[in-house]
Each structure stands twice: as C-alpha cells, then as structure tokens.
RONU-681275 format. One record per residue (C-alpha): residue in three letters; x, y, z. Coordinates in Angstrom, 2 decimals. Example, Ala and Ser with C-alpha at 12.3 -4.5 7.8 and 13.67 -1.06 7.14 Angstrom:
2
(rec 'ALA',(12.30,-4.50,7.80))
(rec 'SER',(13.67,-1.06,7.14))
END
This chain:
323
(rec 'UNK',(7.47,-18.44,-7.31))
(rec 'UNK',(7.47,-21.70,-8.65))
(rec 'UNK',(4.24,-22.46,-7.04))
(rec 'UNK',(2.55,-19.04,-8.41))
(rec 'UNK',(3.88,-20.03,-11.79))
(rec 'UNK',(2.54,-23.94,-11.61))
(rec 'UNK',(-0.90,-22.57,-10.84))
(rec 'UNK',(-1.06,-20.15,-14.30))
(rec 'UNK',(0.38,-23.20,-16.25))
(rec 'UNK',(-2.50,-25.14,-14.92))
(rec 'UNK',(-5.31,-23.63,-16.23))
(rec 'UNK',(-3.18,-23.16,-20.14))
(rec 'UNK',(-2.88,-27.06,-19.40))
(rec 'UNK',(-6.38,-28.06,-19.13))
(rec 'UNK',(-6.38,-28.00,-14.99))
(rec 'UNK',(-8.14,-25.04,-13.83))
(rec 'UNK',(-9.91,-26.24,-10.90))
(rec 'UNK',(-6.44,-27.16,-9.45))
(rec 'UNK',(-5.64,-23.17,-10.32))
(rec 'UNK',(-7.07,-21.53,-7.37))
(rec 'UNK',(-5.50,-23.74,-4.96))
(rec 'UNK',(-2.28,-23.91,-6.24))
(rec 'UNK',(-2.25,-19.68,-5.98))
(rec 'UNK',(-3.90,-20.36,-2.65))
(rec 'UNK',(-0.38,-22.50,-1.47))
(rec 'UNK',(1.66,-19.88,-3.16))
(rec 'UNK',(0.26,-17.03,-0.78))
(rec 'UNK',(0.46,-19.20,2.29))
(rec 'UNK',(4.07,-20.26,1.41))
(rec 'UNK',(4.40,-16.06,1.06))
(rec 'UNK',(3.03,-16.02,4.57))
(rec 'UNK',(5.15,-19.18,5.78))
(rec 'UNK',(8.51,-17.46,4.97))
(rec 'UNK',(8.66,-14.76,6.56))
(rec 'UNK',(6.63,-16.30,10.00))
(rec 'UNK',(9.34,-18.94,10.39))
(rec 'UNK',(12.07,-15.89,9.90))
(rec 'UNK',(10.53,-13.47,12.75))
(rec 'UNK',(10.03,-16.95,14.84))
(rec 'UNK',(13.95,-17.73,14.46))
(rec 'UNK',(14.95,-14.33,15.73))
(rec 'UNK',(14.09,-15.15,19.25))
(rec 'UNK',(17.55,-16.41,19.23))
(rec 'UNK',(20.40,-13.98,19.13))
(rec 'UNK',(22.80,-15.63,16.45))
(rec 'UNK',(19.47,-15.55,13.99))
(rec 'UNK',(19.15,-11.52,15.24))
(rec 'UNK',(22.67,-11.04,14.17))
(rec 'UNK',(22.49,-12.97,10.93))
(rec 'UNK',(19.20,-10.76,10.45))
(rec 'UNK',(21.09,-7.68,11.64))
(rec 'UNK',(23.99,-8.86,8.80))
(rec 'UNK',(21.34,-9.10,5.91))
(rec 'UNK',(20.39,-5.32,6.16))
(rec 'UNK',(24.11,-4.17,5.53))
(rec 'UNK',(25.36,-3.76,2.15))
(rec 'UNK',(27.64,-7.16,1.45))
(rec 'UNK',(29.70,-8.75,-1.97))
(rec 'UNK',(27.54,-8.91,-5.05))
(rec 'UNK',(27.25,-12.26,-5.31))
(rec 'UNK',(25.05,-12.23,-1.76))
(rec 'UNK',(23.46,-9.50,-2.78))
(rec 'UNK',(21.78,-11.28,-5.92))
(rec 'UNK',(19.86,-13.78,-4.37))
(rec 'UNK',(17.26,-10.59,-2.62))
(rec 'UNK',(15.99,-9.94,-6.39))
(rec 'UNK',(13.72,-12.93,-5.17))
(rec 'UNK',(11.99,-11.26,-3.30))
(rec 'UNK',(10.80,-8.33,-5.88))
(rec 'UNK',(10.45,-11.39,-8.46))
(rec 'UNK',(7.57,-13.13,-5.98))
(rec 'UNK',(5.89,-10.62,-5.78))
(rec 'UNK',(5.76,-9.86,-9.45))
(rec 'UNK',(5.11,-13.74,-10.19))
(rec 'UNK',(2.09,-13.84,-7.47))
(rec 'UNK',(0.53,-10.42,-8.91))
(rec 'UNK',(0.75,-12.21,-12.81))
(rec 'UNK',(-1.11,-14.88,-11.10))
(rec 'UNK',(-4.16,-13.04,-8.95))
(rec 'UNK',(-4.64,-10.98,-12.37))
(rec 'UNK',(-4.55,-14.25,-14.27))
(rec 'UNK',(-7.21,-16.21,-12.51))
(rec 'UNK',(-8.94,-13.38,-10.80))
(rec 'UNK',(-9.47,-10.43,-12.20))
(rec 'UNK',(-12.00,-8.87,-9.67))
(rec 'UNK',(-9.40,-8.73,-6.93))
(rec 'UNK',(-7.68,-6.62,-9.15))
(rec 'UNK',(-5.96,-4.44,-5.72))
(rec 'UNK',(-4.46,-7.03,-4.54))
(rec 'UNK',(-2.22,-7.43,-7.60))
(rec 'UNK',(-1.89,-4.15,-7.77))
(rec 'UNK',(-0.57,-3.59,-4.29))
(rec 'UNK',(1.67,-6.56,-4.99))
(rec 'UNK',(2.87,-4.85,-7.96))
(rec 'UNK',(3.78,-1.99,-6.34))
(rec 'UNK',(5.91,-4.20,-3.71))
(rec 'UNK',(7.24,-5.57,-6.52))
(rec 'UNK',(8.16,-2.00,-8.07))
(rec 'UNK',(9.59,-0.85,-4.40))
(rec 'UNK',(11.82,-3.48,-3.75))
(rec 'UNK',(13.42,-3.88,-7.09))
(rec 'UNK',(14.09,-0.21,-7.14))
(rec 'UNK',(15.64,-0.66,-3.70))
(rec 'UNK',(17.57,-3.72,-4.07))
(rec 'UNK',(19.24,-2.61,-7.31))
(rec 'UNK',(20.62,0.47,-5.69))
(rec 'UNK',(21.83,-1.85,-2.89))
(rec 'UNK',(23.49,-3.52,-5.66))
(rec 'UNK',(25.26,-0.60,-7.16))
(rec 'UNK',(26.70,0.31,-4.11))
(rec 'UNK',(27.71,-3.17,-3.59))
(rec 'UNK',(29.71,-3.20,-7.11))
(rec 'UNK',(31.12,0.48,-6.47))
(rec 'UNK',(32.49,-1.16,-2.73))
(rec 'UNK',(33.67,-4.58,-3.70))
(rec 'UNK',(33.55,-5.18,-7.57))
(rec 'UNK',(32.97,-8.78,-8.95))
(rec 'UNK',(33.95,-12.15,-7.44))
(rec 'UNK',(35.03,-13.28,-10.39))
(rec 'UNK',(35.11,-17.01,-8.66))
(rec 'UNK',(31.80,-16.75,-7.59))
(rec 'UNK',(30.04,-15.58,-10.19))
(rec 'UNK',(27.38,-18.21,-10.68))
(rec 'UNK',(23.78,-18.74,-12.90))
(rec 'UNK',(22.17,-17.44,-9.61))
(rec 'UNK',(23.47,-13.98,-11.70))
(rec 'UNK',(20.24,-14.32,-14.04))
(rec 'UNK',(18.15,-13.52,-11.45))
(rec 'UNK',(18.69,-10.07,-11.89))
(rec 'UNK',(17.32,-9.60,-15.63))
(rec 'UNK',(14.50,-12.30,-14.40))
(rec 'UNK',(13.30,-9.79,-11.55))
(rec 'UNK',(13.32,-6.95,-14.72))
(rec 'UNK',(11.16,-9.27,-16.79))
(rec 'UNK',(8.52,-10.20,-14.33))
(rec 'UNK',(8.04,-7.18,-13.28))
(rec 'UNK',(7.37,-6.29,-16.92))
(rec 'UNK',(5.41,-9.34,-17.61))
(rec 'UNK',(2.91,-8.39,-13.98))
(rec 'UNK',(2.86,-4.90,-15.17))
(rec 'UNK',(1.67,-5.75,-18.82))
(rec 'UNK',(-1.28,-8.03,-16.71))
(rec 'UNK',(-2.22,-5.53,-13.83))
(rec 'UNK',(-2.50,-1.96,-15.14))
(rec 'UNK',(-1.14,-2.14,-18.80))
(rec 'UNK',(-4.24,-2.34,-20.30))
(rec 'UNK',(-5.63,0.44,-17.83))
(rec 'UNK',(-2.93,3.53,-18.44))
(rec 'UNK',(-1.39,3.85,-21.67))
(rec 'UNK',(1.68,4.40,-18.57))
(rec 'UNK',(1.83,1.07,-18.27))
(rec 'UNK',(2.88,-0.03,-21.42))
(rec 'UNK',(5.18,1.97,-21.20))
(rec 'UNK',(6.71,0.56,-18.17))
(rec 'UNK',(6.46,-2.70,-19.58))
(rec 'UNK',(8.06,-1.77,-23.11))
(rec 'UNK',(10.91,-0.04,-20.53))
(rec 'UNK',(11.36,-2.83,-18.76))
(rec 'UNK',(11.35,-5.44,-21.18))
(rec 'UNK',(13.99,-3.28,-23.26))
(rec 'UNK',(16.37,-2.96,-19.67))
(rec 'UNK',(15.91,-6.18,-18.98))
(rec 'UNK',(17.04,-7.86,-21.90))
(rec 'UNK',(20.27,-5.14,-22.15))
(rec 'UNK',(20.71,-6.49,-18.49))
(rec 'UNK',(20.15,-10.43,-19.60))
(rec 'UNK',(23.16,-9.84,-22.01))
(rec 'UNK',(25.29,-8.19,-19.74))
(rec 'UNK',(25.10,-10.69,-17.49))
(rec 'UNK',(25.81,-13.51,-20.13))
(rec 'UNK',(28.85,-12.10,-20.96))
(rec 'UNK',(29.85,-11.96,-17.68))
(rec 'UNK',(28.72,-15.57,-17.15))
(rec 'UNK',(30.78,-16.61,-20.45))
(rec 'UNK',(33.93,-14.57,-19.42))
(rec 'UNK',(33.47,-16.15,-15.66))
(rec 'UNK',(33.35,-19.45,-17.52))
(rec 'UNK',(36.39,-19.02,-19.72))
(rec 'UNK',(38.34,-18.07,-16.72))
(rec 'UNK',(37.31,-20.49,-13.70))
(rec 'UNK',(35.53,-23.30,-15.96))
(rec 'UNK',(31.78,-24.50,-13.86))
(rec 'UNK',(33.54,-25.20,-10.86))
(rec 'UNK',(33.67,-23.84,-7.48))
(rec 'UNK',(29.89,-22.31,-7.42))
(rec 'UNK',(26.83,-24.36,-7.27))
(rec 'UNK',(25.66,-25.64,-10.59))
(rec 'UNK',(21.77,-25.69,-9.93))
(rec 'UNK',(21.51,-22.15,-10.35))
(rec 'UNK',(22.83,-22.36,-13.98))
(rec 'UNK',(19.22,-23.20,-14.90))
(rec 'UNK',(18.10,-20.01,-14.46))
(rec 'UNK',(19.56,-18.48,-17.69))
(rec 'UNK',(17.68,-21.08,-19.91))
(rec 'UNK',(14.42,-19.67,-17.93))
(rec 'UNK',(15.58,-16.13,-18.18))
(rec 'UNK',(15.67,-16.36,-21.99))
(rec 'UNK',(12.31,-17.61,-21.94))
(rec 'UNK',(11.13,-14.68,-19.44))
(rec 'UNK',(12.93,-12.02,-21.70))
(rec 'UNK',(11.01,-14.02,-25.18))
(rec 'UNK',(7.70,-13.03,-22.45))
(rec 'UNK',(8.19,-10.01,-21.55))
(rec 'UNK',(9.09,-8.35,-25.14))
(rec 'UNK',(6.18,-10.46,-26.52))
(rec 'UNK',(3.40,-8.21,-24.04))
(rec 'UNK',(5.38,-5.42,-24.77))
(rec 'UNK',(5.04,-5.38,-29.01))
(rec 'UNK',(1.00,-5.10,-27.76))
(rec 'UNK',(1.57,-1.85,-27.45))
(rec 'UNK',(-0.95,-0.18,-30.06))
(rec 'UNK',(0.51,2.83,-30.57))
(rec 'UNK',(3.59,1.34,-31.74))
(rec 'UNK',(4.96,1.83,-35.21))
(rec 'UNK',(5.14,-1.30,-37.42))
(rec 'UNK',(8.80,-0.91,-37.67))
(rec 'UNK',(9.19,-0.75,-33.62))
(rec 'UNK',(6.66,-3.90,-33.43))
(rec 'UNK',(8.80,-5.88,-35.69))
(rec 'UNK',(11.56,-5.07,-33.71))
(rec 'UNK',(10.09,-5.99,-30.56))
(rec 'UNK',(8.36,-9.55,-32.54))
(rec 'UNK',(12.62,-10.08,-33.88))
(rec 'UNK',(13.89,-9.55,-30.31))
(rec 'UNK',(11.01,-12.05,-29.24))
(rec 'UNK',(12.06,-14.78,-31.55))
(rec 'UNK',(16.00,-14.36,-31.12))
(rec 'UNK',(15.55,-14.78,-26.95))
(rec 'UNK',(13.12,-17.63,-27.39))
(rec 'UNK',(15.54,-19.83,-29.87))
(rec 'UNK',(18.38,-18.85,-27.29))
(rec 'UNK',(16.06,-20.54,-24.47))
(rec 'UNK',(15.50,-23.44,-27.33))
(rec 'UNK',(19.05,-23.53,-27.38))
(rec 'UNK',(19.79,-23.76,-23.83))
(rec 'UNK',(17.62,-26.31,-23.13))
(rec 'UNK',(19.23,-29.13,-24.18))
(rec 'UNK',(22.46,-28.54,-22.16))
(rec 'UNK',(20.00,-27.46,-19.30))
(rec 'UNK',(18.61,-30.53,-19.56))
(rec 'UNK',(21.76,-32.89,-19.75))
(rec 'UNK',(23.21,-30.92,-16.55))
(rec 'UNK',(20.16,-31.13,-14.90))
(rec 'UNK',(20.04,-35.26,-15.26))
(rec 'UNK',(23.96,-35.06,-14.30))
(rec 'UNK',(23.38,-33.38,-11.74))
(rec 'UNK',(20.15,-35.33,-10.05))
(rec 'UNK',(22.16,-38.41,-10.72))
(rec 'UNK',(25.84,-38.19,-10.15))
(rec 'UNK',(25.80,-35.20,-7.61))
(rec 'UNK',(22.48,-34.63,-5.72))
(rec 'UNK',(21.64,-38.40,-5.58))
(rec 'UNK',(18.73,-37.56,-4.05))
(rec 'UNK',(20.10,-37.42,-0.65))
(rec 'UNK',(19.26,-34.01,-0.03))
(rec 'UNK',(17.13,-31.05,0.11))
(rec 'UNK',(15.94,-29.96,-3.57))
(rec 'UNK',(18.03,-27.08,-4.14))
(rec 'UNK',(17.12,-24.75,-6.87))
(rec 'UNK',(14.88,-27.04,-8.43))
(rec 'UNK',(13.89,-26.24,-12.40))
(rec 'UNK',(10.26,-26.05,-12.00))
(rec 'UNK',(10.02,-22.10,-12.03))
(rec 'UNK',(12.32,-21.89,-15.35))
(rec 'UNK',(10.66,-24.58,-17.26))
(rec 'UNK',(7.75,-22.90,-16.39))
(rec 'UNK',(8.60,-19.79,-17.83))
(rec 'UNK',(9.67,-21.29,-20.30))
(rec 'UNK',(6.38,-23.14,-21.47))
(rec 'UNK',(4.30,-19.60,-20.90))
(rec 'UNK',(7.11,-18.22,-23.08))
(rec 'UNK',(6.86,-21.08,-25.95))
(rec 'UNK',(2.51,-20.78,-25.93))
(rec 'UNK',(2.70,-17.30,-26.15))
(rec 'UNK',(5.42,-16.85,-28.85))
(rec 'UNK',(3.77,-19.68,-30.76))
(rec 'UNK',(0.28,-18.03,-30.44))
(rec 'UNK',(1.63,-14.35,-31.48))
(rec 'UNK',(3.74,-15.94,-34.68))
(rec 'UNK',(1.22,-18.39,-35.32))
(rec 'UNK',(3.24,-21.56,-34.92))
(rec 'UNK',(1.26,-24.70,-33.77))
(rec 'UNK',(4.37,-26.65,-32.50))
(rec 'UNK',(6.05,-24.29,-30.63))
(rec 'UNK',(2.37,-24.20,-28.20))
(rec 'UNK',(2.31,-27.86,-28.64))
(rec 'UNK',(6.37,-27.67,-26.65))
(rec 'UNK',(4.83,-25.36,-24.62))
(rec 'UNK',(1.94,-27.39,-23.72))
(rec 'UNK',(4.52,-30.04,-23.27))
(rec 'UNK',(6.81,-28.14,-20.99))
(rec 'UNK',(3.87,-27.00,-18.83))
(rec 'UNK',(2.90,-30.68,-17.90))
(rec 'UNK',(6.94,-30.94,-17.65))
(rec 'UNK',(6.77,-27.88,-14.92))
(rec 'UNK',(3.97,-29.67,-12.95))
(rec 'UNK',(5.87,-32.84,-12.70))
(rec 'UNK',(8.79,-31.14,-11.59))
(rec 'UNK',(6.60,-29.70,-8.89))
(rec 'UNK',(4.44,-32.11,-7.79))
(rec 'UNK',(8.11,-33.82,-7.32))
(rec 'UNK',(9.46,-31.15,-5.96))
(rec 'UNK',(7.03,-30.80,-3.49))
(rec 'UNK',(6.66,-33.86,-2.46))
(rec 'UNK',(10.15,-34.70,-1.84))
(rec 'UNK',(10.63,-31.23,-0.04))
(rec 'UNK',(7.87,-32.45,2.27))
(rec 'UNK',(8.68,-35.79,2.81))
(rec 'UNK',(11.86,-35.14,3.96))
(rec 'UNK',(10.85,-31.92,6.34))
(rec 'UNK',(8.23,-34.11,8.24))
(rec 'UNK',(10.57,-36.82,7.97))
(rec 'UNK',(14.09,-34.51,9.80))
(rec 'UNK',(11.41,-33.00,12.06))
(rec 'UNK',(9.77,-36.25,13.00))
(rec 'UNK',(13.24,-37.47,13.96))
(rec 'UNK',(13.86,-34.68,16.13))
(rec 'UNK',(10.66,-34.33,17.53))
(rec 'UNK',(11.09,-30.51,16.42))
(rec 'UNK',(8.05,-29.22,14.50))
(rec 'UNK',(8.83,-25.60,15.06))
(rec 'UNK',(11.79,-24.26,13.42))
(rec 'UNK',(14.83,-23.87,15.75))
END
C-alpha cells in the first residue's frame, strides 16, 4: 500500500520517471506476499495457522484482513493514475477490491454477533476499517466513475458509509481510551486515524464531483470535506510527537519497522493537494507538497531499513528462503 501510494505522490511531487517503478515494486511486493505464504505451508504448523485464518476469530484479529481489500483499492488508484490504457487491470483490481471488502465485513459481523468487543484490545489498527471504505471510494471515483453515472454513485455511497463508520470507530477508540488509557495494545497503529481523516477529506472530495448533484448536497459534501481534513490537521501534531516518542524511547531502532507512517502521511498529502486545489487554498497544496516529500522519506527509510536488516537476519542464518 504504502509503496502504491509513494509512487502517485511521486509524480504530484515533481518525480514521475520514478512513478512507474515504484507501481512496478508495489505489484511485485503483491506477488511476493502471497509466494512466501504458499512456500511456508509446506510445513504443517504454517498449514494449521493457515487453516486458523479461514475461521471466524475476535474482532480485533479480524481487522487487520481489511488490508487486503485496501491494496487492492490503493494499487487500482495507482494503474488508473499513471496508466490509463491498462484501464482492465484496475478494473479487475477493483472488483477484488469490491469482493473482499464485501466478504470480510460480513466475517466481521459475525465476529461481533459471536464475541463482542475486546474492550482491552481495541487499538488504532480499528481505523482500518473506514480506510478500506474510503479507498475503495477513492479507486472507484478513478476507475469507472467517470464511465457510469453508477459509479458515482458508489463512490458518493461509500464515501458517506465510510465516514459514518470513521466516527463510529472514534468513539469507540475515545471510550477504549477513557477506560484502559494507550496501554496494553501496540501504539504504531494509532497513526492510522490521522491518515484515515485524511482518506475520508479524499474520498468526499471525488465524491462532491458528482454533476448531477444539487448545490445544497455539494456544499454538504465540500463542509464534510473541510471538517475531516482540519480533524487530520488536528491529529497530526500528536501523531507526530508519538511517532518521535515512539522511534526514540520505544522502537530504538532495534527492530523491524512496524506499522511505519508512510501510507498515512501519504494520504494525507493527496488529501491536503486535493482539498487545497478544490477550495482554492495555495498553502494547504504547498503542506501537501510538503507531506508528499515527507511520505517518500519515510519510505525510502522505511525501505531501506526493512531491507537492510532482512539480508542482514538472513545472511546470518544462511537462510534466504523463508522458513
């Protein structure tokens, strides 16, 4: 995701000819994954692990699937952004994205009908969720929106749940906090509701293009815009603060980069150029511009350090095949 993401911001930053490739990485990381799964169930413990995955389990394991529905929305936005001609591709990707979401959220409702909510381990990792909603409204709005008049309505649809969703789940994050405090779930994952914020800001922004829409409904949608991109505004600064705490005092760069930000500040930065572009405010695509170079730091670092220390583990194991 984070890859498919860095390689849109690059060509709104200036670096198309590093575009291509970076979508290029994306869909061989897409590959990667699920190779290095199917080569890990030749052992039995992975088969049984694999075997555990397909049953329904607690929410809060449940949650972290809606990744897989959100890369595929991410890497259709991206084949539609820097190649239009291969327009079935994203469209087929779409459709994966469509299937699974549909799938994993009635997985989910069973899950909250069998075991309720872990109120303990209710983390940001929550946001996901709402984020899978808005990127599949913001790869709808690019593949076939302006194709079928039926897709903007999907897109106004699922901008509209997905923000309804985005609050439910803050609430829930607030009461969660009010009860148990920040501790005993991983903090990384709290990142994800600044980027959230910035996908639902997106995702009602492409909806309010909608041409049949009344005035009154397109202010509406341009309001609800605004109000999710100052939360994201908002959030970034204790984002930000946590995030340095967090590199600093707990990861200490010692370990595998878990959760990095890269994905959320880069929906974040397509969320500040558009919002400034559609309300016609020069420094809000200036912060985006500046969050976009942030988001290609963060995963040039990212990378870098993830594959330094894989050659690095399997160099001293003389493993280069996954166990």
């Amino acid at each position: 995701m984070a890859t498919a993401g860095a390689s849109v911001l690059a060509t709104d930053c200036g670096l198309g000819f590093v575009a291509p490739l970076l979508l290029l990485l994306a869909c061989l990381q897409a590959l990667w994954i699920p190779l290095q799964d199917a080569w890990r169930l030749r052992h039995p413990r992975a088969r049984e692990r694999y075997l555990a995955c397909l049953r329904v389990s607690a929410v809060d394991a449940e949650i972290g699937l809606m990744t897989l529905p959100l890369g595929f929305a991410v890497l259709s936005s991206a084949f539609m952004h820097l190649q239009a001609d291969i327009a079935v591709g994203a469209q087929i990707l779409l459709a994966l994205a469509w299937l699974f979401s549909l799938l994993l959220l009635f997985r989910l409702l069973w899950s909250l009908r069998r075991f309720g909510i872990a109120w303990p381990k209710l983390s940001g990792a929550w946001f996901l969720l709402p984020a899978a909603i808005f990127a599949l409204a913001a790869a709808t709005s690019a593949v076939i929106a302006s194709q079928r008049a039926l897709g903007y309505v999907l897109v106004l649809l699922a901008a509209l749940a997905g923000t309804l969703l985005y609050v439910v789940v803050a609430v829930l994050a607030i009461l969660r906090v009010r009860r148990h405090g920040l501790t005993g779930v991983p903090q990384a994952p709290w990142w994800i509701a600044m980027g959230c914020a910035g996908f639902a800001a997106l995702a009602l922004g492409q909806a309010q293009r909608w041409e049949p829409l009344s005035p009154g409904a397109r202010n509406m949608l341009l309001a609800a815009m605004a109000g999710m991109l100052g939360l994201a505004l908002l959030l970034l600064v204790p984002v930000l603060l946590a995030s340095i705490d967090f590199l600093l005092r707990r990861c200490q760069f010692c370990g595998p980069a878990v959760w990095p930000p890269t994905f959320s500040t880069a929906i974040f930065a397509l969320a500040c150029l558009q919002g400034g572009r559609v309300l016609h405010f020069d420094d809000l695509v200036n912060l985006g511009h500046l969050a976009g170079w942030a988001a290609l730091l963060l995963w040039s670092g990212s990378m870098a350090w993830t594959l330094g220390r894989g050659v690095w583990m399997r160099w001293q194991r003389r493993a280069w095949f996954p166990a």
